[in-house]
C-alpha positions, -999 to 999 in steps of 0.1 A, spaced: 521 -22 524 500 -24 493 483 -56 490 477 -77 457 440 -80 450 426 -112 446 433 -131 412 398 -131 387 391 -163 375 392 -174 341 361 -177 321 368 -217 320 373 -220 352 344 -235 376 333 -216 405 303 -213 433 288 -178 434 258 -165 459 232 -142 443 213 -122 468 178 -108 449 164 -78 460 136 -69 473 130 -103 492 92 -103 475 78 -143 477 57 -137 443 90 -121 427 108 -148 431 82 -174 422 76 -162 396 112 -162 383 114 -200 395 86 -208 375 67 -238 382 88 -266 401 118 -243 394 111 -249 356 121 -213 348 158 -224 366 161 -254 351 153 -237 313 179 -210 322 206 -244 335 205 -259 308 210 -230 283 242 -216 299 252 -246 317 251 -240 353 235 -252 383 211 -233 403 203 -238 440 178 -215 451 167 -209 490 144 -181 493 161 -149 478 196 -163 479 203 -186 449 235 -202 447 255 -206 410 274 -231 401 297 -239 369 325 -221 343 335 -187 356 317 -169 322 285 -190 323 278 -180 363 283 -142 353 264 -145 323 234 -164 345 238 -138 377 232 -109 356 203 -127 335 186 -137 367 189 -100 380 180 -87 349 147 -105 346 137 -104 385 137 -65 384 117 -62 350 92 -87 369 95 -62 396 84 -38 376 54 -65 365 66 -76 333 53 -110 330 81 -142 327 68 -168 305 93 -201 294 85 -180 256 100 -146 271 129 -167 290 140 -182 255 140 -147 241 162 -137 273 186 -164 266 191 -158 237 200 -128 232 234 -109 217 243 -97 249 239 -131 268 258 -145 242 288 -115 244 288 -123 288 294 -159 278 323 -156 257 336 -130 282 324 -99 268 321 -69 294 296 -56 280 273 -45 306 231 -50 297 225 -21 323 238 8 306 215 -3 271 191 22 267 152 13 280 136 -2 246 104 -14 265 72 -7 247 40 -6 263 3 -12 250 -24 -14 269 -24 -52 282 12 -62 282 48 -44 278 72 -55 250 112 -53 250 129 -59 222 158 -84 223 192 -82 215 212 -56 194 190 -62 160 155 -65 179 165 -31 195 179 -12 170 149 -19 147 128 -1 173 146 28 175 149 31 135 107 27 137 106 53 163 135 79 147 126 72 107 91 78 86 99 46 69 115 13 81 120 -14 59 127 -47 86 140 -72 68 154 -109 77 140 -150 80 107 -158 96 109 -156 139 129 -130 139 99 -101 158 99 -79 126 57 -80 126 53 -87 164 78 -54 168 63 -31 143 24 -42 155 39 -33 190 54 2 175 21 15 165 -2 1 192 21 24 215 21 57 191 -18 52 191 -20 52 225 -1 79 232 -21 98 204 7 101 179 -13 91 155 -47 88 146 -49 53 135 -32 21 126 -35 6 88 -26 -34 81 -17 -37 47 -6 -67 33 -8 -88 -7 -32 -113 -10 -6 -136 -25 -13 -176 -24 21 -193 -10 19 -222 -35 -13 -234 -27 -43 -223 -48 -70 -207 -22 -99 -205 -50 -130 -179 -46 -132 -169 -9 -167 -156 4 -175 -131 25 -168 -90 19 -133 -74 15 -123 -74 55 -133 -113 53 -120 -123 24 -80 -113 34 -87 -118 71 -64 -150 65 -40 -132 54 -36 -107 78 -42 -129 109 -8 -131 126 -9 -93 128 -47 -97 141 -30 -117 167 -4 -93 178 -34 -65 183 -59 -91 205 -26 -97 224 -16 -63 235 -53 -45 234 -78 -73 238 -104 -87 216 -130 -60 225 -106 -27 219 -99 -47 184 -132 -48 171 -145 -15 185 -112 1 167 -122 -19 133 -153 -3 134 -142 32 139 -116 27 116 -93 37 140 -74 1 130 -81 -4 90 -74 -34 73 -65 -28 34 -56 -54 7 -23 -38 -10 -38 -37 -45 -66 -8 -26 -41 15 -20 -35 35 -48 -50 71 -53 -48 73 -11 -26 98 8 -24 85 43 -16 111 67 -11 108 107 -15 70 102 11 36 114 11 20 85 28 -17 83 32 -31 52 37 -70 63 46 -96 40 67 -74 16 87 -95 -4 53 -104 -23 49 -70 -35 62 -62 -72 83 -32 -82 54 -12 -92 34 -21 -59 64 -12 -35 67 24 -53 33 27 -54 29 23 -14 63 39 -3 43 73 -23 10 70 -2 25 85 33 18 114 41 23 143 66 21 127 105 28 90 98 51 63 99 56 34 74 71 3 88 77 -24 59 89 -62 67 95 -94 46 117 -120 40 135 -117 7 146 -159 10 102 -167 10 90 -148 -23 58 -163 -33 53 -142 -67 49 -159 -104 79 -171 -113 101 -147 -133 81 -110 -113 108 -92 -94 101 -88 -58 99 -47 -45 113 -56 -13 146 -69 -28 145 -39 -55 136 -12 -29 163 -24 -6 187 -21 -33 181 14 -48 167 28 -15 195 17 9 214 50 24 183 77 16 179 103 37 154 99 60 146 57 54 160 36 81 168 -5 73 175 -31 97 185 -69 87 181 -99 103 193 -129 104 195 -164 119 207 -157 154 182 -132 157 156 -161 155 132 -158 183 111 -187 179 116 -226 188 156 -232 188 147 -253 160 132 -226 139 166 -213 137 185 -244 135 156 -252 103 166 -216 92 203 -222 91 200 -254 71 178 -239 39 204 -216 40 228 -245 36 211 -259 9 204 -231 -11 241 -220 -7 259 -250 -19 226 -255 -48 236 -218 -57 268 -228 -57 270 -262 -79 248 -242 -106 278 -212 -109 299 -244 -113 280 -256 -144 
């Protein structure tokens, strides 16, 4: 006599569910506490569950979706600590948020196991790339000569293509790594700055300065600066180069005109890789100047051999209020956009 198996629960409906973690490693699991359990309590309130934990056994408690989701979260993170990839309450918020989280909640079966490994490493810390747009815009940097990343601010664009090339240069795929940027004033007029070239668009250029101390250290930075193994270039000292078996990101596109984005698209050269990323809704050009991010993605979109990922808000890494902040411009410039067609 065949017997019935057991009926599932429904994604609503509110169960108790043991987690057994494996191996039973004391700093494993602390570290995926956190802090008086402030790692547990961060992933509670997110998805809405309550988590007893007693040694490697943790107990899960609330809506039939939200414990799945949280069980394979939890086992998800505990083996890349394993595997000593460090857990910060910054790299839980990225977990959280994530696409796929998001699918296992509203009952996807989608199963996070089977994606394929996206972790980068550089010399100090590894980097994975989260959720569908996060990961597809790494393997677009790795497959294609030219990326173009584009999407609002927080969403990794920089962080992920700094990441990129500090992996090909360790593993000698290239021979160097080139920060380009414009030297365009958001707004505010910056005056004469002193100093030489390096120093006078080092403000500029600092959040990808920040990436590089983070995964190589501030010593490997400066001794690559001054082997010009990592070259800093203002935009506008591009032209007449050809820049072959180089990473070359291109941050900050959006400020770049027409003529500026075909003239740096036609500087790479045999060996290297272009990654280029802006946000097309934060132009800071002279009224009435057409932006070459905006024009490139338009005439450029579906050539052989260019790859283009877009963000948007839900791909927001940052604060949950950077996206929430996101969402609302994007209100407000919907419905102004809208009540001037009416006019």
């Amino acid at each position: 006599m065949n017997s019935k198996p057991p009926p599932q629960p429904s994604p609503r409906q509110l169960i108790q569910q043991g987690l057994i973690l494996e191996p039973d490693d004391a700093r494993q699991l602390a570290a995926l506490c956190g802090q008086l359990n402030s790692h547990l309590r961060q992933v509670e309130q997110c998805l809405g569950v309550v988590i007893n934990a007693r040694g490697n056994l943790l107990t899960l408690s609330g809506p039939a979706a939200n414990v799945a989701a949280t069980e394979q979260l939890l086992s998800r993170v505990y083996d890349e600590i394993g595997q000593g990839i460090a857990l910060s309450p910054e790299s839980l918020h990225l977990h959280l948020h994530e696409a796929k989280v998001e699918g296992l909640i509203q009952g996807s079966s989608a199963d996070p196991s089977t994606e394929p490994n996206q972790i980068i490493r550089t010399k100090r810390i590894s980097v994975k790339p989260r959720g569908e747009n996060q990961q597809a815009y790494v393997r677009t940097v790795k497959d294609f000569d030219i990326t173009f990343g584009i999407g609002p601010a927080g969403t990794g664009k920089t962080y992920l293509a700094v990441a990129c090339g500090v992996e090909a240069l360790l593993e000698e795929r290239v021979r160097r790594i080139m920060l380009v940027r414009p030297a365009v004033e958001a707004g505010e007029k910056l005056g004469f700055l002193p100093g030489d070239l390096s120093q006078k668009i080092d403000p500029y250029l600092r959040p990808l300065y920040d990436a590089l101390y983070e995964m190589l250290g501030f010593e490997t930075v400066g001794k690559y600066i001054e082997r010009n193994i990592i070259e800093v270039a203002p935009l506008a000292f591009m032209r007449g180069r050809t820049l072959n078996n180089a990473f070359i990101i291109l941050d900050e596109a959006q400020n770049t005109t027409r003529e500026q984005m075909k003239m740096f698209l036609t500087r790479v050269g045999f060996g290297s890789t272009a990654v280029i990323t802006g946000d097309a809704t934060q132009i800071d050009l002279p009224r009435g100047s057409a932006s070459g991010l905006t024009h490139a993605s338009n005439i450029l979109d579906g050539v052989q051999g260019l790859g283009f990922t877009y963000f948007g808000n839900k791909d927001v890494v940052r604060h949950p209020l950077v996206q929430r902040i996101v969402e609302a411009y994007d209100i407000s410039e919907n419905n102004a956009a809208s009540e001037h067609n009416k006019q």
